[in-house]
Structure formats: C-alpha cells, structure tokens
C-alpha positions in Angstrom: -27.0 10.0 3.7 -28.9 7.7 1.4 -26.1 6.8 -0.6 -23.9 5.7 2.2 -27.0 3.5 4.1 -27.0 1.8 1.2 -22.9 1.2 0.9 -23.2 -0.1 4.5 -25.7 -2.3 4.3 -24.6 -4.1 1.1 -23.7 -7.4 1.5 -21.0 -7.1 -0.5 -19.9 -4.4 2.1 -18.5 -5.1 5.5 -18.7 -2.0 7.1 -20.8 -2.1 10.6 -22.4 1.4 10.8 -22.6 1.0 14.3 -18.8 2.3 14.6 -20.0 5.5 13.1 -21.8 6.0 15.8 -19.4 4.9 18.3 -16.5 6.8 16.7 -18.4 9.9 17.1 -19.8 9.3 20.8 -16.0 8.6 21.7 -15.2 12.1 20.1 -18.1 14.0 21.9 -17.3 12.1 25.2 -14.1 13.3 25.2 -14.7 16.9 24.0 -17.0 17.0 28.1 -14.3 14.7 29.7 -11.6 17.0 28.3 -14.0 20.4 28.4 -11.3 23.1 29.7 -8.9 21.9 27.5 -10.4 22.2 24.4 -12.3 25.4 26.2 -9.1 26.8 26.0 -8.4 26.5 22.0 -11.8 27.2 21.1 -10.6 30.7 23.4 -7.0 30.9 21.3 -9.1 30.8 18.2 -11.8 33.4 19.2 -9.6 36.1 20.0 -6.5 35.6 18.4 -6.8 36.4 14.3 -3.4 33.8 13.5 -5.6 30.8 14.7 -9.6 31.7 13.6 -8.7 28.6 11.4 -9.0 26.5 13.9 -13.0 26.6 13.6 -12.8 25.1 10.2 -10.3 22.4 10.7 -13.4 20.1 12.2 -15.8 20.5 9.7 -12.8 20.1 6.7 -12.0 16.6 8.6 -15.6 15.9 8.7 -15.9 16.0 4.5 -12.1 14.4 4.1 -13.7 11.3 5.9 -17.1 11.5 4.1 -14.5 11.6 1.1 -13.4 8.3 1.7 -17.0 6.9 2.6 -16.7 4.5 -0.4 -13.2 2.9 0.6 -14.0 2.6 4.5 -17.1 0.9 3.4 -15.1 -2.0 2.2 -13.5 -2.5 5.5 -14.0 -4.0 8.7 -13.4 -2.5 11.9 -11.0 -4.3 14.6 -9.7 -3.7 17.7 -6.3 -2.6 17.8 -4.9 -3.8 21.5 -1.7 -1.7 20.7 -3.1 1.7 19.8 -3.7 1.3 24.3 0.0 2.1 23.8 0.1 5.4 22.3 -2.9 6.6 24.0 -1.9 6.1 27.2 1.6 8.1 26.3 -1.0 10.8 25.3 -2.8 10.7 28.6 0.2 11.1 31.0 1.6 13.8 28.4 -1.4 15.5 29.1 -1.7 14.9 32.7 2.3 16.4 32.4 1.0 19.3 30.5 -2.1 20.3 33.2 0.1 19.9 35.7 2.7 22.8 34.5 0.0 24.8 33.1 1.0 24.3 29.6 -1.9 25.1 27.3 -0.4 23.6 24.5 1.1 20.2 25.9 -2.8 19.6 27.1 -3.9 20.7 23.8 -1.6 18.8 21.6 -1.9 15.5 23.9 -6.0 15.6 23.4 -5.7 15.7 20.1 -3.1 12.9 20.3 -6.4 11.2 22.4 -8.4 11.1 20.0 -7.1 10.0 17.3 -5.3 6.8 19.3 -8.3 6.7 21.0 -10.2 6.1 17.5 -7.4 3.7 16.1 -7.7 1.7 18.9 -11.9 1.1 18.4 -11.4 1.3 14.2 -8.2 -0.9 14.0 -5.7 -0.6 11.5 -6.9 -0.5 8.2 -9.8 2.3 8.8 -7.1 4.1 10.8 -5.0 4.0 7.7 -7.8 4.8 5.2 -8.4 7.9 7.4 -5.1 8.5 8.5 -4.4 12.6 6.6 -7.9 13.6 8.0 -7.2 12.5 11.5 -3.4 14.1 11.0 -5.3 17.3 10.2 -6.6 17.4 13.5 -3.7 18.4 14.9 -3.7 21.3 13.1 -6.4 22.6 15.0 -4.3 23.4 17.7 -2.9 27.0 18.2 0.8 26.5 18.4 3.5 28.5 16.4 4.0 31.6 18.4 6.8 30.4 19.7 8.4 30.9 16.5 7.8 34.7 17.1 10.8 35.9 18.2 13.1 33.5 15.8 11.4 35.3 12.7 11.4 38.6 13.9 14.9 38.4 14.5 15.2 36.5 10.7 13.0 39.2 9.3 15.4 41.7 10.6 18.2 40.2 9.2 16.6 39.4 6.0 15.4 43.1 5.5 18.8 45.4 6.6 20.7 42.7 4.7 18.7 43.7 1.5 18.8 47.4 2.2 22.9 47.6 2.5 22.3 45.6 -1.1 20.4 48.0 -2.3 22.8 51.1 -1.5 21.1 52.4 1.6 22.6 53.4 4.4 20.7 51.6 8.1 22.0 51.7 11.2 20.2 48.4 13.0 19.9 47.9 16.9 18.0 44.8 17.7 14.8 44.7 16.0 15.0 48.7 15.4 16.6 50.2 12.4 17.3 53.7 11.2 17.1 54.9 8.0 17.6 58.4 6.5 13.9 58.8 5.6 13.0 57.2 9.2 13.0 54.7 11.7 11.4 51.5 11.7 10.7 48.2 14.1 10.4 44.5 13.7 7.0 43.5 16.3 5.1 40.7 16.7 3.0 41.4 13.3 5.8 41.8 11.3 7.2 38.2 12.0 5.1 36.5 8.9 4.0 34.0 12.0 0.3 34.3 10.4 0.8 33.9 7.0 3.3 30.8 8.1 0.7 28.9 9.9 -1.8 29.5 6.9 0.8 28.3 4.4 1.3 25.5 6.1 -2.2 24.5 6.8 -3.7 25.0 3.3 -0.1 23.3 1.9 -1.1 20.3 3.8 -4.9 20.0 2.3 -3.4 21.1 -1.2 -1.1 18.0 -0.9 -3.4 15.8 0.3 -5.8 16.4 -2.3 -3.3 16.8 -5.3 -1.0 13.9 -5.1 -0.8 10.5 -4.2 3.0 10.1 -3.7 4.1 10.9 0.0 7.7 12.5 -1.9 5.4 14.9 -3.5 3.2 15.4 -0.6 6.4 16.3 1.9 7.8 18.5 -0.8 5.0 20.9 -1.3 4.4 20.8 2.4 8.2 21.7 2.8 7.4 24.6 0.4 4.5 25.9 2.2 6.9 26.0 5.2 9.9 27.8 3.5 8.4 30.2 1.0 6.1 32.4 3.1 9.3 33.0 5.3 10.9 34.0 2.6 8.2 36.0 1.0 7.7 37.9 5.1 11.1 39.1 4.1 10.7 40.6 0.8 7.4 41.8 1.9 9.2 43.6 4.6 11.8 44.5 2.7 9.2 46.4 -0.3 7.1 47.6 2.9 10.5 50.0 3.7 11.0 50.2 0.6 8.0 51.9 -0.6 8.2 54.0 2.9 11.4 55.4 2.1 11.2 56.2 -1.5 7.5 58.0 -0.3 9.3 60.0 2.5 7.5 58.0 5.0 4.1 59.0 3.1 3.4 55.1 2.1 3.1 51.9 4.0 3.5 53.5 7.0 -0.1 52.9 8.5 -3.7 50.7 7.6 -1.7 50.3 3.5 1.2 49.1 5.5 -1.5 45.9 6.3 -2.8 45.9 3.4 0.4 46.1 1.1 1.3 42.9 3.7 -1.7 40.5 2.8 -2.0 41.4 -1.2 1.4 40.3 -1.3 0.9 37.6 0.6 -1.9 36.3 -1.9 0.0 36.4 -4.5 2.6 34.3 -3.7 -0.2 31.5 -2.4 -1.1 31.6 -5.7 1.8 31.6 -7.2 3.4 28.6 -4.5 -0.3 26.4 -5.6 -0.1 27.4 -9.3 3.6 25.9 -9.1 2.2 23.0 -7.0 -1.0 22.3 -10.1 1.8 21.6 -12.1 2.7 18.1 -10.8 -0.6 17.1 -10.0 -2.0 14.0 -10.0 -5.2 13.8 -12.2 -6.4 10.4 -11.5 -8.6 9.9 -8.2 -6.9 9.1 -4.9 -7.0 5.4 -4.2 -6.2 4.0 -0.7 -4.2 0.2 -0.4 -6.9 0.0 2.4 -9.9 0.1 -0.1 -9.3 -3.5 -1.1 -11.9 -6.2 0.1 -11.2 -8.1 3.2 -12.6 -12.2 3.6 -16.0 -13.0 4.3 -14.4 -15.1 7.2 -12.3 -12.5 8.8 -15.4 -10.2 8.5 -17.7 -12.5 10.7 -14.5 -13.0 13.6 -13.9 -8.9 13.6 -17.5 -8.0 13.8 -18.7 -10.5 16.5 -16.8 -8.2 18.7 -19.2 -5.5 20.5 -18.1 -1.9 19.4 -19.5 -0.3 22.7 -17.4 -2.5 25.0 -14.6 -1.5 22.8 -15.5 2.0 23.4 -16.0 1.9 27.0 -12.5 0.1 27.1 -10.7 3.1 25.5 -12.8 5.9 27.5 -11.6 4.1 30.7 -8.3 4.3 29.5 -8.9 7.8 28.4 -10.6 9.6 31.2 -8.1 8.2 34.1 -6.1 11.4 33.3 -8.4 14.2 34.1 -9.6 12.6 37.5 -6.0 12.1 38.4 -5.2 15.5 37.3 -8.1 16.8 39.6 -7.2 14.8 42.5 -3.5 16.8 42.3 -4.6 20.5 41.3 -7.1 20.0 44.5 -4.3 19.6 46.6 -5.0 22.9 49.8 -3.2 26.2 48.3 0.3 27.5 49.7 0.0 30.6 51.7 2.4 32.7 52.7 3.8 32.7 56.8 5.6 35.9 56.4 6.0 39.4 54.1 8.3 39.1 51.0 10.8 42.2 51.8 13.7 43.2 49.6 17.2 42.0 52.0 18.8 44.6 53.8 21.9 46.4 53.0 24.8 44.1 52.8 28.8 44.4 52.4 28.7 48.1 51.3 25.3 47.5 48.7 23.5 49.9 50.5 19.6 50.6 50.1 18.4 53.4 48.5 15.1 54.9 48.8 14.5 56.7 45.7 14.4 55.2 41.9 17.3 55.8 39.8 15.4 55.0 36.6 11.9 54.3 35.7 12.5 50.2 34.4 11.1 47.7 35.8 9.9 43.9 34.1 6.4 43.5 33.2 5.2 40.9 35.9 1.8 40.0 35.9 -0.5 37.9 39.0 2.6 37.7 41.5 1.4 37.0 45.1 4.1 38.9 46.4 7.2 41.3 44.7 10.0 44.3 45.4 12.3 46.3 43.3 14.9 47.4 45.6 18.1 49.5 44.2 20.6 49.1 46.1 24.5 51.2 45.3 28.3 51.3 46.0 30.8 53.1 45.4 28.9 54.8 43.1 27.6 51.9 41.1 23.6 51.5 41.0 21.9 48.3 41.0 18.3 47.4 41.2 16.6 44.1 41.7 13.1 42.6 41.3 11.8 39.8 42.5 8.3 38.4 41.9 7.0 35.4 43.9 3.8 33.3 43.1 2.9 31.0 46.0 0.8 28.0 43.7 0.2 28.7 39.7 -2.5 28.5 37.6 -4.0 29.1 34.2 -4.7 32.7 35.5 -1.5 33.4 37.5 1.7 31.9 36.0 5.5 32.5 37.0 6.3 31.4 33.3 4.3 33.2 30.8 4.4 35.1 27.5 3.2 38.2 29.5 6.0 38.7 31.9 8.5 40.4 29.6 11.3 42.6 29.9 9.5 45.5 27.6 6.0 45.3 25.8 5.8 45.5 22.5 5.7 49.1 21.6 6.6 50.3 24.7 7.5 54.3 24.6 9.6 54.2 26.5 12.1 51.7 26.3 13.4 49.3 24.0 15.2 46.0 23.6 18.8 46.8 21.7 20.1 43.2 21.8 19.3 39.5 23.8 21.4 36.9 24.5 22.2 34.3 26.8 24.7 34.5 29.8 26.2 32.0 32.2 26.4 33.5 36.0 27.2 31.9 39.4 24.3 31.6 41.2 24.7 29.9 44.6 27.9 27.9 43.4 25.7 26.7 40.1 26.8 28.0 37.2 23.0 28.7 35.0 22.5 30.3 31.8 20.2 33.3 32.4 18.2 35.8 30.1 20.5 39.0 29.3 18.3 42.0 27.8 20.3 45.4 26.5 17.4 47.8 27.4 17.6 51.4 25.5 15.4 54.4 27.3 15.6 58.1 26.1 18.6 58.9 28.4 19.8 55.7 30.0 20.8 52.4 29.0 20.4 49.6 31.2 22.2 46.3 31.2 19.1 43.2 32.8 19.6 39.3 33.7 16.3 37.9 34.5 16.1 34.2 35.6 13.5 32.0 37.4 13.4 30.3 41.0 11.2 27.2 41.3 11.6 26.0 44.6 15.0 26.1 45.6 16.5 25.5 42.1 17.2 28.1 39.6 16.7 27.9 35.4 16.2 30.7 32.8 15.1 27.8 30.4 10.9 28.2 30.3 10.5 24.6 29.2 12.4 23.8 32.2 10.9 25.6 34.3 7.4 24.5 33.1 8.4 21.1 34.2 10.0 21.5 37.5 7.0 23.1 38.7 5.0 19.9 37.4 7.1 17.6 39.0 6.3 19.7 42.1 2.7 19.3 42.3 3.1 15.5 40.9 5.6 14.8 44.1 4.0 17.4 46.6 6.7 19.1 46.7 6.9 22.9 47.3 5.7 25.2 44.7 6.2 28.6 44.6 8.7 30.1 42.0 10.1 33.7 41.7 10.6 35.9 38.9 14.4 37.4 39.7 16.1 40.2 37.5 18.9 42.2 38.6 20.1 45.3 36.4 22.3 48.0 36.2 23.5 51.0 34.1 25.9 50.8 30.9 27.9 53.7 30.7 30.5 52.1 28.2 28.6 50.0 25.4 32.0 47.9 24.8 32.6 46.6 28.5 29.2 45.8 29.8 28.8 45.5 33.5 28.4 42.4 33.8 31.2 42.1 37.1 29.1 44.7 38.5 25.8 42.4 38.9 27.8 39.1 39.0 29.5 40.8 42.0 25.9 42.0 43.4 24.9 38.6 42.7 27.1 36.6 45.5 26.0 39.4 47.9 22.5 39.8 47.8 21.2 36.2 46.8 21.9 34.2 50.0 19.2 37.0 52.0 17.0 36.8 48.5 16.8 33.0 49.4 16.0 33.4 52.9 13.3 35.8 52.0 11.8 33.7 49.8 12.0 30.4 51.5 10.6 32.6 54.9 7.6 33.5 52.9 6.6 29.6 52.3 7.9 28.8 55.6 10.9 27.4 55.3 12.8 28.0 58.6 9.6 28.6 60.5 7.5 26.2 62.6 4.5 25.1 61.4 5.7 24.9 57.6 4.3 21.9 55.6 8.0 21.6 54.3 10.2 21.8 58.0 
C-alpha cells in the first residue's frame, strides 16, 4: 500500500484517495441494499460446478484495477451528471426483473448498478481507465444455460453428422441415437455449456492482458466463443467413438468425464498458444493516463465525493423499496376448488389412467390431469395453477418440464413449435413427441397468465410483472393437453385441436372461479 500512498499524495498527482474509499463504500452499500439479489448468485455459484468462477471474478477485478494504480493516479475524479442516465435504466430493469421473478434480469441489472453507479462518482476518464475490469464484472453473473438446449441439439447434429462420415450406420431420434455397438444420449452435460462459459471468461482476461488493439481483443474473444463449440463436438464425437470401437467397454462412465475435460485442456492451450502468437509485448498504456491541468484539478476536486455518493445511492436504492412496497401487496387466495370440467359434447371423463405421463410441475397451488375419450380417441389434460409467484413457487421455470433429464421412462423424440386456436387467438405453443416403452404420446403445453395465453417464457415472465406492477390479477396456469400417436406420419394434432375448442371455455371458468372471477366478493368483480 506504500507505493500507491505515495503516488496519491504527490503533488505531481491528482488523484484524491478519498474516492477509493467512496468507490468501495458505494460497492458494499449496494451489496446490503441489493442482499437477495446478489444472495442469489453467490447461491448459483455454490452449487452449480458451470459457475464456481463466479467467486474469483471479484478478486481478478480487484488486481486489474490495482494494475492500473499508476495511470488512475494521474487523473482526477468528476462527476458524471449523465451516467444518472444509465443507472436509472439499470434500476427499473431490475425493479422489472424482481417483479417477474427473473433471477438473472435482477442479477445482470445490479451489476449494470454498479458499475453506472461508479462512473457516475469517478467521471469519465477513471471510468475509462477502468473500463475492462468493471466489464469483467458482468461476468460474474451466472447466465448461459439458456444456451442448453441450442447446443445439445448442435452437439447432436454435429456428432451423427460425423458418424454417417465416418461409415457408421445411427439411427437418431431427438437427442437419442442408436448405434450397432449401443445407444447413446445428448443431456445437459454433454452440451459443452461449461467449457463455453470458461472459454469465454478466461478469452476475455487473455485479451485484455495480451493486446492493446480492440480488433485483436474482439477476435480472440470471438474465438473463445466459437472453438470450444466446436471442440464439444469432436469431443463428442471421439467420446462415441472410442465407445464403439471398445464395445461399449470405454468412455462409457467416470473416463467418459475425464476423456471430456483432457480434451478440453488441450485445446485451451492450443486456442492461447495460437492467441501468444499476436501478442503485444510492450506494456498496456491507457489514453486516460495522460496528465490533466492543475486548474481543472482544483474545480473537479472542490466537489465533495460523499455528497456525490449519497446522490447516486439515492438514485440507486429507490428500486428495492419500490420493489418491496409491490411484492407486499396481501396474497391471492383461492374462493373455490380447481376441478378438471365435466364431460362435454361426447369427451367423456374417464376414471382410470390410460398411460403413466404426466409434466413435471413443481409448487402449483392447485392442479388436475383429467383424460377424457371419444369415439375411441384418448385425451388427457393437465392443468397447474399458482395463485401469486415467487422465487420458490414459479409458473415459469426450468423445473417444470415435459420429461427430466434421464427419465426411465420416457423420452423426448422431437420438439417444435405449433400454432393452435385458443379461444379465437391463434398462439404458438410447445409441441413435445414423448416416446415411452409401449406408447407414444403426442403433448402441447402452453401457459395462462391471467386471462391471456403465451407458450413464449420471456413473455410470460413479463406479463406476470406487469401484473403485480398494475395490480392486476396474477395467477397463471400450466396447461398441456396430449394424446396418443398411433401413425408417426399424421400426428394427431386435429384430435387435441378439436378437444381444444371443447374443453377450454369450462378450463377458463375453472380457473377464473378459483381467483374469483364470477363470484361476489372477488378483488377483480
């Protein structure tokens, strides 16, 4: 610490230590003002192995700024009146974010906090000398797994389209392929989503550190993107490879890991031995190192840096007292049962199951699945209803699936999307093809919030904010309807679009009785 008292206190220096000081109250004042938020990536990083580097993204900004402790000590901290602009965008993002229970809006938006938060007390030119390190922080949040199923499904692709090269016969459905020597599965692990996000995050500090042109910088970052997707592929590829030419003796269980991350090693080593190549020896030097006026100095720091800081934290912390004064608005309860409609223009109820599939719902306040037949047609449908959503209970959420991941029992053959007529609306729904050992079943699964319908989960994540911003009503159902396939070349869809225009005017009334629509005494007659 010697060494940078006595860069601050130079005269030749204009740096006023007192922002150090400031600059990191601001940042621990906003870690308690904004507590569950970052609560809940501190959470993501504990138990989740893709995003255990979040724990060392702080500490690396920490020494990229102490990097730059000779170039920041030549400048002069001003208040930036505009940076108000982009932090206040942050705050009602967030505020949008806590309001739809989306983790990552809230997450992404603090981080957006503090770094306008920051530029706003620092002004321009130390915002710009720190600039990368504050960038970096976003990386600390845990977003990517939304990428999931896009590379799973690439990973698929990228591995049966090298096996037919090769001269081996696969017969693919979905994410499952057969091979003579066995079967195999794209999950969750095999998507590369992990070695992805670590590319990426150590190609951003590579490029930072090794070249000063941004060209260079975007290019290796690029790289860092593209090449581990690539690599997850081949590394797939080998992984079936090696099982098959074994007779399923290798890379079938713990070496199957193992095989995974060696090779995914190497080519980090490879993709940063490439990157050495082009590197720039000299030192990094920042435009924003040069020397400001003596005269400019004395107006900027005549300014108190704690009423600058109280300024911005006033700004700041509006959000999470507004967002407390709506989440403490009284909880919906339910007036009536939720029951499964009654028989209805020949769909007649059936009391027995006639298969074992039903979605994976979790925290519903309320649900059914009903099957219902005609004319010897089967149809069953399931509704799940959540009366006002949280953190803990969502209607949109990564654990209410058609099938778990590894499920032994059935198994996702093919998803798409598919337009139906619900209540004169045409909406584009979910469509699953579900495989089970002796029955194969054709699902459309779609979401109710309110009394409007979307199968879009960024849609739906915001019409149940603008619920609880308008006090509006805001329960939302979980609704799939499904049905056998007994010819794979004409699916049923008639079948459930017919069922459909039946059932869904008493599915409505159900569901709006429950909140008490149509009832006295309902917050919403």
């Amino acid at each position: 610490m010697g060494d940078f008292k006595n860069l601050v206190s130079n005269k030749e220096k204009f740096f006023d230590k007192r922002y150090v000081f400031v600059a990191v109250a601001y940042c621990l004042v906003i870690t308690l003002v904004f507590y569950s938020t970052v609560e809940s990536m501190v959470a993501i990083w504990w138990r989740s192995e893709t995003f255990t580097h979040g724990f060392l993204i702080v500490p690396i900004v920490i020494w990229l700024v102490w990097e730059k402790r000779q170039a920041l000590a030549r400048l002069s901290p001003s208040f930036q009146y505009l940076a108000l602009i982009p932090l206040l965008l942050s705050g009602v993002i967030w505020l949008l974010g806590n309001v739809m229970d989306a983790a990552v809006v809230q997450q992404i938006a603090l981080i957006a906090v503090i770094v306008s938060g920051l530029w706003a007390i620092l002004g321009n030119q130390v915002a710009w000398a720190i600039a990368f390190p504050l960038a970096f922080l976003f990386l600390a949040v845990p977003v990517g797994e939304g990428l999931v199923p896009a590379l799973m499904e690439f990973t698929a692709d990228f591995t049966v389209g090298l096996l037919k090269l090769t001269g081996i016969p696969v017969y693919r459905e979905g994410l499952f392929f057969t091979l003579p020597s066995g079967n195999w599965s794209v999950v969750e692990g095999c998507s590369g989503v992990r070695y992805l996000i670590a590319s990426v995050t150590l190609g951003c500090l590579f490029a930072y550190l090794s070249y000063q042109s941004l060209l260079k910088r975007g290019l290796f970052i690029a790289a860092a993107f593209i090449v581990p997707i690539i690599a997850n592929g081949l590394r797939a590829y080998m992984i079936v490879m090696i099982g098959h030419l074994s007779s399923m003796k290798l890379a079938t269980g713990v070496d199957h890991l193992i095989y995974g991350w060696v090779f995914f090693g190497l080519v980090m080593f490879v993709l940063f031995a490439v990157g050495s190549i082009w590197r720039d020896r000299e030192s990094l030097v920042d435009s924003t190192s040069a020397q400001v006026g003596d005269e400019a100095v004395a107006l900027q720091t005549n300014v108190n840096p704690y009423l600058r800081a109280i300024v911005v934290l006033l700004f700041a912390c509006a959000w999470p007292i507004t967002a407390y004064l709506i989440q403490s608005q009284s909880i919906q309860t339910a007036f009536t049962a939720l029951k499964a409609p009654e028989s209805r223009e020949g769909w007649v109820l059936q009391d027995r199951e006639s298969w074992q599939w039903r979605p994976v719902v979790k925290g519903a306040d309320s649900e059914f699945h009903q099957f219902y037949s005609r004319d010897g047609i089967t149809v069953s449908i399931y509704a799940g209803q959540y009366l006002t959503q949280n953190q803990n209970k969502e209607l949109i959420n990564s654990q209410n699936v058609f099938v778990v991941q590894k499920s032994p029992d059935w198994r996702i053959v093919g998803r798409s999307k598919v337009a139906i007529n619900l209540e004169e609306e045409t909406v584009e729904v979910d469509q699953a093809r579900l495989k089970g050992s002796d029955t194969n079943l054709l699902a459309l699964r779609w979401y109710r919030l309110g009394d409007r319908y979307t199968a879009n989960p960024y849609i739906g994540k915001l019409l149940g904010g603008l619920a609880k911003l308008t006090f509006d009503r805001r329960d939302g159902t979980y609704i799939t309807v499904t049905t056998q396939i007994i010819d794979e070349a004409n699916l049923p869809f008639e079948v459930l679009q017919d069922f459909i225009n039946t059932m869904l005017p008493s599915l409505e009334a159900q569901l709006d009785r429950v909140v008490g629509i149509g009832l006295e005494g309902s917050e919403f007659e």
